[in-house]
Every structure is written in C-alpha cells, then in structure tokens.
C-alpha positions in Angstrom: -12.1 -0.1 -18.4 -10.4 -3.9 -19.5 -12.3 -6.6 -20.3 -11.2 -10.3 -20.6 -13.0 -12.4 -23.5 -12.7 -16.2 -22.3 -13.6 -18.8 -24.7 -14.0 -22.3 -22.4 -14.0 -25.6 -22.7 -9.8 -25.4 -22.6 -7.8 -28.5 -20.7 -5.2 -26.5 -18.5 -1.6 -28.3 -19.1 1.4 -27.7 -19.3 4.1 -25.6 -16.4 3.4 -22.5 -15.4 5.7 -20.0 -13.2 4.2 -18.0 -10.1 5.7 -14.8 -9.1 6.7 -13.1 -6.4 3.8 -12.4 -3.6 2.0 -9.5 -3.9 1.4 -9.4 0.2 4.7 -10.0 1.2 6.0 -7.6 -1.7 4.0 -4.1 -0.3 5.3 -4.5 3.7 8.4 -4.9 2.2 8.2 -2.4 -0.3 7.3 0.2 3.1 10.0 -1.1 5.1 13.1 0.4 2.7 11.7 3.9 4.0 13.6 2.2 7.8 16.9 2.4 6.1 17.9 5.5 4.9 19.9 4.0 2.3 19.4 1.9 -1.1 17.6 -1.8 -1.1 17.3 -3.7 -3.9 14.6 -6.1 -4.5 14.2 -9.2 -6.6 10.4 -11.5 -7.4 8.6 -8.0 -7.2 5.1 -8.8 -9.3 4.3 -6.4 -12.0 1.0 -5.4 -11.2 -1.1 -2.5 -10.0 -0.1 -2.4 -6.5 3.1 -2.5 -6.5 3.2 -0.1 -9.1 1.2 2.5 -6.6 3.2 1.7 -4.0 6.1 2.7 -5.8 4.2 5.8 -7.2 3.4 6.6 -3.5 7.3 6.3 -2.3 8.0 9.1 -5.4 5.6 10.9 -4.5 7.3 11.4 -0.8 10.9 11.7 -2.4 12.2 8.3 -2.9 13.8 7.0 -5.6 12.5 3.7 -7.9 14.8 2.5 -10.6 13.1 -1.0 -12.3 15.1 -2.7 -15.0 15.7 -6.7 -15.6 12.8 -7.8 -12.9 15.1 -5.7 -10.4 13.8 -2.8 -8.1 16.1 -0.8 -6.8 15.1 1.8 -4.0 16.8 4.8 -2.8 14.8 6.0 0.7 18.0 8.1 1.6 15.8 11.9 0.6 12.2 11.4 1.5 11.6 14.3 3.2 7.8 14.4 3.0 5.7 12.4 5.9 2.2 12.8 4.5 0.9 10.1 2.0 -1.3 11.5 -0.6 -5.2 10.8 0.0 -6.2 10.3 -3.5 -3.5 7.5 -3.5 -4.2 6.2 -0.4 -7.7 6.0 -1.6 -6.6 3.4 -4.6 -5.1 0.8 -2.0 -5.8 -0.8 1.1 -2.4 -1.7 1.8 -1.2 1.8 1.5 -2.0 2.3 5.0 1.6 0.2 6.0 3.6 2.9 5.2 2.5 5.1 8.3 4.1 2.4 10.6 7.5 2.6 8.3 6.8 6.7 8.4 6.8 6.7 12.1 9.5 4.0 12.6 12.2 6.2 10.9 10.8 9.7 11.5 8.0 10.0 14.5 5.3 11.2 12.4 3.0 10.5 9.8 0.1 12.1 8.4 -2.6 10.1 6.3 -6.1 9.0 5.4 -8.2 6.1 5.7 -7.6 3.7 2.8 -9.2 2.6 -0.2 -9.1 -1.0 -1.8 -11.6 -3.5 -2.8 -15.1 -3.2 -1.2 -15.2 -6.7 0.8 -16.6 -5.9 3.9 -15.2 -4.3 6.6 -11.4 -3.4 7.7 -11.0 -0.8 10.3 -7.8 0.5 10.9 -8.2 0.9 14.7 -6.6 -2.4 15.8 -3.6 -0.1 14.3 -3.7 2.9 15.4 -3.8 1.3 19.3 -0.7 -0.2 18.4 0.7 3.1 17.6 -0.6 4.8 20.8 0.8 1.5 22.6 4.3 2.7 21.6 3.5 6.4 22.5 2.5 8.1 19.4 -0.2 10.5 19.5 -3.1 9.8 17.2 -5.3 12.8 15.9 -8.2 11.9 13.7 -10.2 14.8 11.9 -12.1 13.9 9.4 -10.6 11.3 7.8 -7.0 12.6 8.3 -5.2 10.6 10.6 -2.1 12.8 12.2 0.7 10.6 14.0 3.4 11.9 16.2 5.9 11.2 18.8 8.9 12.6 20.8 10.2 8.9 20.8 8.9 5.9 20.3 9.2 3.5 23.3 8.8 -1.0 23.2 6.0 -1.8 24.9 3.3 -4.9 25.0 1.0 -4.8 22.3 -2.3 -7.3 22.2 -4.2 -7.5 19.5 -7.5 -7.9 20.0 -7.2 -10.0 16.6 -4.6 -11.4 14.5 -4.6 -8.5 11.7 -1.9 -9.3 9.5 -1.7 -5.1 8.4 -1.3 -4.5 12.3 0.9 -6.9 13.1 2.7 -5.2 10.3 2.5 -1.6 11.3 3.3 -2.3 15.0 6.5 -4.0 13.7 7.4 -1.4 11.4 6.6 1.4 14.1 8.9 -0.8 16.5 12.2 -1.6 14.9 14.2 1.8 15.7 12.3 2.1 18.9 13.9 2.4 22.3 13.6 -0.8 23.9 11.8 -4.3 23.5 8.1 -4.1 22.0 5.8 -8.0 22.2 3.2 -8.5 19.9 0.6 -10.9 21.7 -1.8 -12.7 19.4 0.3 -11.4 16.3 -0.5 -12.7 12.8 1.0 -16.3 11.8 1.0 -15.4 7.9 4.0 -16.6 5.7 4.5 -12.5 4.3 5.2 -11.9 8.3 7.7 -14.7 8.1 8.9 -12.7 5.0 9.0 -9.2 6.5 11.2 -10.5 9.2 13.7 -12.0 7.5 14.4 -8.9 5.6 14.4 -6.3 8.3 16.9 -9.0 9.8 18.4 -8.9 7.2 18.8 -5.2 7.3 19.9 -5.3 10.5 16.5 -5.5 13.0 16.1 -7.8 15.5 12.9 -9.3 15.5 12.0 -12.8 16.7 8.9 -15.0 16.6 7.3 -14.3 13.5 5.0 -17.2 12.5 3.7 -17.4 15.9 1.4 -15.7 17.8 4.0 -14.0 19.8 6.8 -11.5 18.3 9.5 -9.4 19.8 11.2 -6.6 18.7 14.2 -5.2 19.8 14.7 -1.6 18.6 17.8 -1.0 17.0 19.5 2.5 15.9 20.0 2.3 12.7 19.9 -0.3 9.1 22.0 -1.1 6.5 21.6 -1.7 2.5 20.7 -4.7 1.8 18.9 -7.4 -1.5 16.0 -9.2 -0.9 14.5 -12.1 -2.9 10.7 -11.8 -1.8 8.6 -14.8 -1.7 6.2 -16.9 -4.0 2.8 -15.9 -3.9 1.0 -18.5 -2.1 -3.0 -16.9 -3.1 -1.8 -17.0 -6.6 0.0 -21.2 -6.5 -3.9 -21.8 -5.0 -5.5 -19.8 -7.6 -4.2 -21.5 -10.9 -4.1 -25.0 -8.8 -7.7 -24.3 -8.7 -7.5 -22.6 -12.4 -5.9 -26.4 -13.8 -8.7 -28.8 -11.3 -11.7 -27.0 -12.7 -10.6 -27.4 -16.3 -9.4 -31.1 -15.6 -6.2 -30.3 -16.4 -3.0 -32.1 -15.7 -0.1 -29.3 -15.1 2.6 -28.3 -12.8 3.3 -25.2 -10.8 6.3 -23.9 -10.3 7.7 -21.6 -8.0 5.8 -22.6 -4.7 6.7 -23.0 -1.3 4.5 -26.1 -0.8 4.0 -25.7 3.2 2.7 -22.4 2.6 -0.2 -23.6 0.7 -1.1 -27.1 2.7 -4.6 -26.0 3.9 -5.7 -25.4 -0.3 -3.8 -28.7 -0.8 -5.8 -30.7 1.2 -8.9 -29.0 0.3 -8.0 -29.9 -3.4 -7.7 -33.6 -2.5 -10.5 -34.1 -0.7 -12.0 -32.4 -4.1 -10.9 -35.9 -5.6 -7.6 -34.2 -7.1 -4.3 -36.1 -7.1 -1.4 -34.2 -6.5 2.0 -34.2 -6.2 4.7 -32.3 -4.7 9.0 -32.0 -5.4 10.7 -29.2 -4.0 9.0 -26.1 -5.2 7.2 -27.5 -7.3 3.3 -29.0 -7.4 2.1 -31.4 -10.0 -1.6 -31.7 -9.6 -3.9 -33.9 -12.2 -7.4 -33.5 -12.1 -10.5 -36.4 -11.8 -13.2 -36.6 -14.8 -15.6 -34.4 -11.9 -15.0 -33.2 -8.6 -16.2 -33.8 -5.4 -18.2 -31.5 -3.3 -16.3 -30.6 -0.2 -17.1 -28.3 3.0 -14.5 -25.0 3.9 -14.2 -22.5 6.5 -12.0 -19.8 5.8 -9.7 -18.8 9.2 -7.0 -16.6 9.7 -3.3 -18.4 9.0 -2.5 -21.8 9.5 -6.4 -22.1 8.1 -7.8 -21.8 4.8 -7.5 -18.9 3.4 -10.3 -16.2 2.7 -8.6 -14.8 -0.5 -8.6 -18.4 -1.8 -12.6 -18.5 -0.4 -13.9 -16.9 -4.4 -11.6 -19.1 -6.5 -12.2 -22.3 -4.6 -16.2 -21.4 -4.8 -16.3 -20.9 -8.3 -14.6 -24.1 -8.8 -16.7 -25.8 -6.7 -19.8 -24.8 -8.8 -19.3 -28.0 -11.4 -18.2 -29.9 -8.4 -20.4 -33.7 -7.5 -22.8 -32.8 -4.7 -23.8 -30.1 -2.4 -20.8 -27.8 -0.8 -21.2 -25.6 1.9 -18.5 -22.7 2.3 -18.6 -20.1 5.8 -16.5 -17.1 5.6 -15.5 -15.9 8.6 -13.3 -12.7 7.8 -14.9 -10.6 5.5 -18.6 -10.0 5.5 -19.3 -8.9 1.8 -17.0 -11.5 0.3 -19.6 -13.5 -1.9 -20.3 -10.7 -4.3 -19.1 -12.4 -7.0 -21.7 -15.6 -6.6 -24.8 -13.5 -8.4 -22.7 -13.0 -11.2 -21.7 -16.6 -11.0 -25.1 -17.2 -11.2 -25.6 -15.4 -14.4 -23.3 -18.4 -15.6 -25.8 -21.2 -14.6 -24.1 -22.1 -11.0 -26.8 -22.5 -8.4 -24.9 -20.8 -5.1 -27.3 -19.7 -2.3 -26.1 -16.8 0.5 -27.5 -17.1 3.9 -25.2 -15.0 6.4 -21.9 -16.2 6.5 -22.2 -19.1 3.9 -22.7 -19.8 0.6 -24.4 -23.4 0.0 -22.7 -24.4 -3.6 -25.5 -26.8 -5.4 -23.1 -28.6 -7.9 -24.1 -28.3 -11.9 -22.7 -30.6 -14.2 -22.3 -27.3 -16.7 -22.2 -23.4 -16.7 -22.0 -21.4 -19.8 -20.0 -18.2 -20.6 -22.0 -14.9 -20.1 -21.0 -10.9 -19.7 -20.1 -10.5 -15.8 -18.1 -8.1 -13.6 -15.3 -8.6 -11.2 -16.6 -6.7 -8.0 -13.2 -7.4 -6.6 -9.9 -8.8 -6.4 -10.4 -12.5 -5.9 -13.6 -12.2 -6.7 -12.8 -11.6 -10.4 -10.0 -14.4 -10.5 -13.2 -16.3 -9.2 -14.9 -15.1 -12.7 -11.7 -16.0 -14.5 -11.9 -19.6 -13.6 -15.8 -19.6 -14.4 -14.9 -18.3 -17.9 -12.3 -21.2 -18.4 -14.9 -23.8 -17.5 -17.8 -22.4 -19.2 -19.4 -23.4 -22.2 -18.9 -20.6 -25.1 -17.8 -17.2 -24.4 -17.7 -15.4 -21.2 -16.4 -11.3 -21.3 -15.6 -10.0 -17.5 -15.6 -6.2 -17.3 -13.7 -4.3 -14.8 -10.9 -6.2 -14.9 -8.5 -3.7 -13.2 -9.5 -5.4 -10.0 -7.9 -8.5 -11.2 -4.5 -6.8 -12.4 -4.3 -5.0 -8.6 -3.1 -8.7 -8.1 -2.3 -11.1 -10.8 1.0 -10.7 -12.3 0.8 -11.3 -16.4 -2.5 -13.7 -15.8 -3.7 -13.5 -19.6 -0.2 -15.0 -20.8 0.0 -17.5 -17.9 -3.0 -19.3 -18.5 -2.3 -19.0 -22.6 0.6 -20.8 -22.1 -1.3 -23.6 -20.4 -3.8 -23.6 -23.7 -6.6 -20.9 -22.5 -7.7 -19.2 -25.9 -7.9 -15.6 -24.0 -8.3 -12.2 -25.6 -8.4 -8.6 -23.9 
C-alpha cells in the first residue's frame, strides 16, 4: 500500500490543469462495445479506473492501444459476454458495461460490484430497467444472468434519478426496436456527455439533462473521436484544495456551469472568485466563513464534493452544518479528521463542523475515494506533517494529484 507524506502550511498558487472526467470517461469507455468498430478517445484520466475498465474490455476480447494521451479502442472481436467477478469486484462502475453487453448482443452475465464502501447502492433500480425492455434477469448467488430474444423501447420510471441506471437503460436501448422514455432520468453533466457521443456515433437520443430522455433505437453505429469532458468533482476539489490553503490560483480546464452549486458554496465561504471561459480564478479570504450544505442529486450540490468541502470547512469561522442525503456511510473520513484536531460531530445524516482556528498533521487513512481527497486537503492545511495510508483509493480517481498540487507549491512526497 501508498502513502502520501504532506508537509502543511503551503499557500496554493499558481495554474493548474484538470483532466478529463473520470464519470463521464467509464459510460463512455462501455459504450464503444455498441459499435462494432474502432473509437478513439481523447481527455481520458490516467488513473485506476479507467485503467480496469480497459483491463476489463481485454479481458472480453477488445482491443486498447494508449499512446500520446490517445485511447484507441477496437470492440469489433469481443466475443465473450461475461465480465470477470474478481474485476467487477474492484469497481462500482464496472456494472455499466452489462447495459453496453446487452445493447449490442442480448446477454450479459455478471456480478454485483465492488467499489468504495459508502453506503448503499443496489443495483435493482437497473436491473427493472432491463426487464422493462424485455430482458430476462436470473440472479443466483451473486451472478446476475441477462438475456433476450430482442430488446423492445418501452417506458422506463425510475423510482430515483440513479445516474448508473439512467446509464444502463440508455445503453441497453440504443440498438433496440423502437422508442424507449426514461421518466425521472438523471440530470448529471457525464449524461449530457454520454449523449453526445452515442450521437455522435450515430444514436438518437434526446433529452439528456432533464428528467425526461428518449431513445430511438437504431441498427447499427459508426467509428467515431470523442473529446470527453472536464472533471467537474475534481475543478471542486482543488478549488476547495486553493480556499483552504488561502491561496490565490486559477483552474484551468472547467466547464464553469457544471460546477455553479460548489461555486456558490465557495462564496458564501467568503471566497472571491472569478470566472473567463474555461477558466476559474478563485482567491481566498484570511479565514473562512462557516456555511450550511445539503448534498442532492444534479443541479444540487454534489455528494462527492460533500468530504472535500467538510474538511475544508473544519478551519472555517463559526459552526457549519452539512446533511447528506445520498450516501449513508459518507462521513467516514470525519474521525480521522478528528485525529487532526477538527471538532466534527455525526448525528444521522449530518455532520455539525465546529470551526478550529488550527489542525495539525497526524497518520490517517483514506476510507474512500473522496473521503481521502478530504484527508489530502487536511494534510495541506495542517500544521507539520500528516502521512495518509491507503492511498489507492485516491488514485481510483485523481489523475497525477501529487504533481498537480506540487506545481501549486505543496511540498508532497510518496
């Protein structure tokens, strides 16, 4: 296991890049299996999911060449439809290729997947979308078997706005017979991202970005490149990153309406920030402000900006008050912020944030994802030197994070 050693006390300035979005890059990454032919990709983060995700296409017969930040994918010989537990195990988002399976072959076979441990995320709001389009779903312990004679549009309401069914009922739709509606679809930006490139491919999907989306089923795709998307989760993380250091530094690389809800959160923090084209120049006050958030699905704030925003919130002015309403075992990382000096409190759904005018470095673990880029930022801030184990949480995610905030005058070893 990787640790990080994070000497504080660092100013954040300078410019710093963001790449392309990890959760608009692994739909997309499962939707070349559509067209049997070659896609090439551009903006794909170097980190461990994509990296599995490629490992898993491989695995079924496709072909992955990387070379000059380009991925190019051949999807013309898979000829396998089961996805390999033990890698489905490593990743939660592993479970979007079934859709892509069944959209270009009626069948799938694989298992219930893996991920960071932040509460729980059936996968049934899925597999009714499948059965909605007339697949057959078998479960036997654990392994999930998926077939069809043909797939057929029909209505599909979900009973939540899941952004991995929403995705899976598109990917299941778009060489269906027929029209399929999504009712109370997922409004994320990534959807927005996986429908302009199977449009690009040659699908015809309308509507993402609302709550309703249609599909018209077409018979086949075409090659195609594809620039994905900034990463939106990582813009927020290193604007957060820059605020809690009082830095004074600009972002690059960000779609700015993408991120609004963290923007506004970081003003009424006290910060002052300004925005020119893709790019966000945000300078920091001497202290910030306490401020109140409730993460909600998209156009809301964010729940994997909830950590990042907490931690920086612990050397905030005043009392904040943050309710999660997503994930249920999201605030694992606040007792090992607490080993840092922060004073955060868990009752239920919230985490009451009593503001310290100092933490101080200390050996922690990143329990997750965004939990550890939460323990990242506390490290920057702290006083002396903070070491965060198990940081292979934080690379499923963060694309070249060490050298980023380097360049922006962290002193950083690993």
């Amino acid at each position: 296991m990787s640790s990080y050693i994070i000497e504080g006390g660092k100013k954040l300035e300078g410019t710093v890049k963001i790449s392309g979005s990890k959760n608009s890059s692994l739909p997309i990454i499962a939707a070349t299996i559509l067209n049997a032919g070659k896609t090439t990709l551009y903006n794909v983060p170097n980190i461990h999911d994509t990296q599995m995700m490629f490992k898993i296409l491989e695995t079924i017969g496709a072909k992955v060449e990387k070379k000059n930040g380009k991925i190019k994918i051949d999807t013309s010989k898979i000829e396998k439809f089961e996805i390999p537990e033990d890698l489905m195990h490593k990743m939660r988002s592993s479970v979007i290729l079934a859709g892509a399976l069944i959209g270009r072959y009626k069948k799938a076979v694989f298992s219930y997947p893996g991920g960071c441990d932040i509460g729980a995320r059936p996968i049934d709001l899925h597999l009714k979308s499948f059965e909605k389009l007339g697949i057959n779903v078998n479960q036997n312990y654990g392994r999930i078997e998926c077939e069809a004679d043909k797939i057929k549009g029909e209505k599909i309401n979900l009973d939540f706005p899941s952004v991995g069914a929403t995705e899976n009922a598109i990917l299941a739709s778009v060489l269906a017979e027929g029209t399929t509606e999504i009712t109370n679809a997922a409004r994320e930006p990534e959807i927005i991202d996986l429908q302009n490139f199977l449009n690009k491919m040659g699908a015809k999907i309308t509507g993402a970005g609302t709550d309703q989306i249609q599909i018209q089923g077409v018979k086949k795709l075409k090659d195609l490149s594809y620039n994905i998307m900034p990463d939106r989760i990582e813009a927020g993380s290193f604007l957060c990153f820059i605020a809690a250091t009082k830095g004074n530094a600009i972002v690059e690389n960000v779609n700015y309406t993408h991120i609004i809800p963290i923007i506004n959160k970081l003003e009424e923090a006290d910060c002052k920030i300004e925005v020119e084209h893709n790019r966000v120049k945000i300078i920091a006050p001497k202290r910030l402000k306490a401020i109140d958030i409730k993460t909600m699905p998209y156009p809301g704030f964010p729940t994997d900006m909830q950590s990042v925003i907490a931690s920086m919130l612990t050397t905030a002015k005043g009392t904040s008050i943050i309710v999660e309403n997503i994930f249920e075992n999201r605030y694992k990382y606040a007792q090992e912020l607490n080993k840092m000096g922060s004073k955060i409190t868990i009752e239920g759904k919230s985490a009451i944030i009593r503001g310290v005018r100092r933490i101080y470095g200390a050996n922690v673990n990143a329990t997750d994802l965004r939990g550890g880029a939460a323990l990242v930022l506390a490290g920057l801030v702290a006083k002396g030197t903070t070491k965060i184990d198990n940081v292979e949480y934080i690379l499923r995610g963060y694309e070249n994070l060490d050298k980023k905030l380097e360049k922006l005058g962290a002193k950083w070893d690993r």
